[in-house]
C-alpha positions, 0 to 999 in steps of 0.5 A: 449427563445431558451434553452441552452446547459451547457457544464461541462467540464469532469475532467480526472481522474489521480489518481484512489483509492482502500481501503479495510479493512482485517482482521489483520491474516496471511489469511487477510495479504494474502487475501490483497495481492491478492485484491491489484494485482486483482485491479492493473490488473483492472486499466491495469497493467499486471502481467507481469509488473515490476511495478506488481511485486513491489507492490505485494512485498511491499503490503505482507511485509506491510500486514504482518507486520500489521497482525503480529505487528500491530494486536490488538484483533478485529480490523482490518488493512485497505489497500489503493493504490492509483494509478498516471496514469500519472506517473505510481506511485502507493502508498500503505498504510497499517493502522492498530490501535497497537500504535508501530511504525517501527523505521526507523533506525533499518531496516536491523539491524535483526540478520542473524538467527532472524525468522523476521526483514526484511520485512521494508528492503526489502520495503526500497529495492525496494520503492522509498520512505517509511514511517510512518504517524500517522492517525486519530484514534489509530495507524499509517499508514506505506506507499510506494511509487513506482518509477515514470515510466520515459517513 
């Protein structure tokens, strides 16, 4: 009997995945930070890209305010991006376990001397979407999504 040969057809891979837990301080919210544009960079987006630029800003406001208001003593708050190839779109969620939802309606309603309250504006600025969702577990996970790249 002659042997055969199984072909398996390679799947290309279109959306690639990173996820990292930090903790919920202003050091881990900056540390998130960081991992996020290392692992942009790792899947061949430039720091010099727009693209760059936008998930940089949303992932600090997002890491903020998961360390800030999301905190609950001794627990942490997870980063996840997930990236489209194909359409360039990245997706980022930060999950932390504090019950307290943003409310959508109240962004950019901060008082023009408030310390704080502009962080979900200026992710509503320059995302193409965002929201919140709840997750399994306690708490919620607030997310952005970037504009798809029209090439």
């Amino acid at each position: 009997m002659a042997a055969q040969q199984v072909q398996q057809a390679q799947q290309v891979v279109t959306v690639s995945v990173f996820t990292h837990t930090f903790p919920a301080t202003r050091l881990g919210a900056s540390l998130a930070r960081r991992f996020a544009l290392t692992q942009l960079c790792d899947w061949g987006i430039p720091p010099d890209a727009p693209l760059h630029d936008t998930v940089a800003l949303i992932v600090a406001e997002l890491a903020a305010n998961a360390a800030r208001h999301g905190r609950v003593p001794g627990r942490n708050f997870e980063l996840r991006l997930l990236y489209e190839h194909e359409t360039a779109v990245v997706r980022i969620e930060v999950s932390d376990t504090h019950p307290r939802r943003p409310d959508p309606s109240t962004v950019g309603m901060a008082e023009p001397d408030a310390d704080g309250g502009r962080g979900l504006a200026l992710v509503e600025a320059v995302a193409h979407r965002w929201g919140v969702d709840d997750r399994t577990g306690p708490g919620k996970t607030v997310w952005a999504q970037t504009e798809p790249v029209v090439s």
